[in-house]
C-alpha positions in Angstrom: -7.0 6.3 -4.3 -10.1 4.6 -5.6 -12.1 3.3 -2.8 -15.3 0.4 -3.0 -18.6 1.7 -2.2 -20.7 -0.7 -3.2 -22.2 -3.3 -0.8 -19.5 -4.9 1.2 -20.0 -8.2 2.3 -16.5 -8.0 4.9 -15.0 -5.3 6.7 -11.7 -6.2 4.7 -13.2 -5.2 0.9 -11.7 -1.3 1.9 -8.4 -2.7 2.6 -8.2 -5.2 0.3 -8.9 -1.8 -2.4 -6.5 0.4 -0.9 -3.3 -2.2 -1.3 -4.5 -3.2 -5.2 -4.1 0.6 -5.0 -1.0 0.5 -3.4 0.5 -1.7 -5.8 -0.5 -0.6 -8.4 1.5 3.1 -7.5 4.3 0.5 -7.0 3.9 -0.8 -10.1 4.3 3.0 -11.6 7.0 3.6 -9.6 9.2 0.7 -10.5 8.6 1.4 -13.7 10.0 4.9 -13.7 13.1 3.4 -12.5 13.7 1.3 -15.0 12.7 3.7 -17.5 15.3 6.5 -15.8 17.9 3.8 -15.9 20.1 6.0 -17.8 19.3 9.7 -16.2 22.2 10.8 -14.4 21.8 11.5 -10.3 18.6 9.9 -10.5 17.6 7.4 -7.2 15.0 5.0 -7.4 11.9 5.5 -5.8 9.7 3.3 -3.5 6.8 3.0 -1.5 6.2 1.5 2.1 2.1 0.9 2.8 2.6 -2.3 4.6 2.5 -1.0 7.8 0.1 1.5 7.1 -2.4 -1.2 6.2 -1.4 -3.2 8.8 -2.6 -0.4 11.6 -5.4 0.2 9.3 -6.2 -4.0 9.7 -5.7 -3.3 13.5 -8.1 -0.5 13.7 -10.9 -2.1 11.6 -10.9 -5.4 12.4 -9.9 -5.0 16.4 -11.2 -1.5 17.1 -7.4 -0.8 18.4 -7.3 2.9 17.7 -4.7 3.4 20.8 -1.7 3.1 18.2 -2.2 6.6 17.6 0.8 8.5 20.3 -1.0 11.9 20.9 1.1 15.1 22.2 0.5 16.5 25.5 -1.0 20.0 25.2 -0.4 21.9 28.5 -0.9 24.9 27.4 -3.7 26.8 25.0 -0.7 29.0 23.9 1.1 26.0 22.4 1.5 25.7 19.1 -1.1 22.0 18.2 1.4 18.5 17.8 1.0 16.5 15.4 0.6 12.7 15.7 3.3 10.3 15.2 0.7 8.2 13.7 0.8 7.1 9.7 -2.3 7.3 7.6 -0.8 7.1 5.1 1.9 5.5 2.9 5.2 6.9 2.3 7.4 7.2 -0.7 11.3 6.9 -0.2 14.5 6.8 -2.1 15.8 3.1 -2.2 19.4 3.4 -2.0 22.0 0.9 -1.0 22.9 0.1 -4.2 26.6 1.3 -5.8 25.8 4.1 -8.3 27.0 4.1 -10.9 30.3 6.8 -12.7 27.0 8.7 -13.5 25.5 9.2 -10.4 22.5 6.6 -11.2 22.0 4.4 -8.7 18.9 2.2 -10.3 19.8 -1.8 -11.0 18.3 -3.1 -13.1 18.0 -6.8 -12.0 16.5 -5.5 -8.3 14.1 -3.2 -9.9 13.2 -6.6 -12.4 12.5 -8.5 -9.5 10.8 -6.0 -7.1 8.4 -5.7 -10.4 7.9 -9.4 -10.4 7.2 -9.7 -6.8 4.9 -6.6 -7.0 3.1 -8.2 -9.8 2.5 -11.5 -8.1 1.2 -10.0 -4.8 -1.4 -7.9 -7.3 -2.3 -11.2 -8.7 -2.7 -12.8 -5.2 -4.7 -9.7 -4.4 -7.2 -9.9 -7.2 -7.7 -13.5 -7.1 -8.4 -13.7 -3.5 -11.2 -10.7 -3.8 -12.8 -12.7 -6.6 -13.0 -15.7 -5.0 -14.4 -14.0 -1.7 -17.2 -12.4 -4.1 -17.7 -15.6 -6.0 -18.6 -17.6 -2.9 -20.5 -14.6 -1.4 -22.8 -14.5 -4.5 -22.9 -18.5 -4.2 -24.7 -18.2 -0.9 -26.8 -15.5 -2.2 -28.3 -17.5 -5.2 -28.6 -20.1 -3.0 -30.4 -18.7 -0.7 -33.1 -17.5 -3.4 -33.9 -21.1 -3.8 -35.0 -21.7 -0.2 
């Protein structure tokens, strides 16, 4: 995942990167889908990171870090737990659709429209940062005329 270092005028620039990131893996993945339409057994892939960036909003934007269910160690003999918590995102198979004689579960028209909704929310994403930057560097060359 690619991640902004430049100056960041908002603490929502990193998560704003990570879900143009997001989607576009999405993007890939519906892709693949279509293009396996015809590959017997195959079940199409997705990804869920909405909930992943939505802790991430909670932790950076209201310092809530308390999400995070740690394990009880009572012992120094016990082998270390791991958190329930998800930093990250998670792929899954998206069944629940009727496959086909062929094994081949992929349809075509959900896979056309997840792709069209992915598409949009990638649009959404990218104009909203360039707006954000456009009125940031607004009130910076304004300022230089003070």
């Amino acid at each position: 995942m690619n991640t902004y270092t430049g100056f960041d005028s908002s603490k929502a620039y990193n998560l704003v990167y990570q879900a143009l990131d997001y989607r576009s893996l999405r993007q890939d993945l519906i892709s693949s889908n279509i293009a396996n339409i015809d590959t017997p057994f195959y079940r199409p892939k997705d990804i869920d990171f909405e909930n992943y960036l939505a802790q991430e909003k909670e932790r950076i934007f209201f310092n809530r870090s308390d999400l995070e269910l740690k394990m009880a160690n009572t012992s120094s003999k016990h082998l270390k737990g791991e958190s329930f918590y998800s930093n990250k995102a998670t792929m899954f198979f998206r069944d629940g659709h009727l496959a086909r004689n062929d094994g081949n579960s992929v349809d075509l028209d959900i896979e056309t429209s997840e792709m069209g909704k992915n598409s949009v929310m990638y649009q959404a994403l990218t104009s909203a940062l360039k707006k954000h930057r456009g009125i940031f560097a607004y009130a910076l060359d304004s300022s230089k005329n003070l």
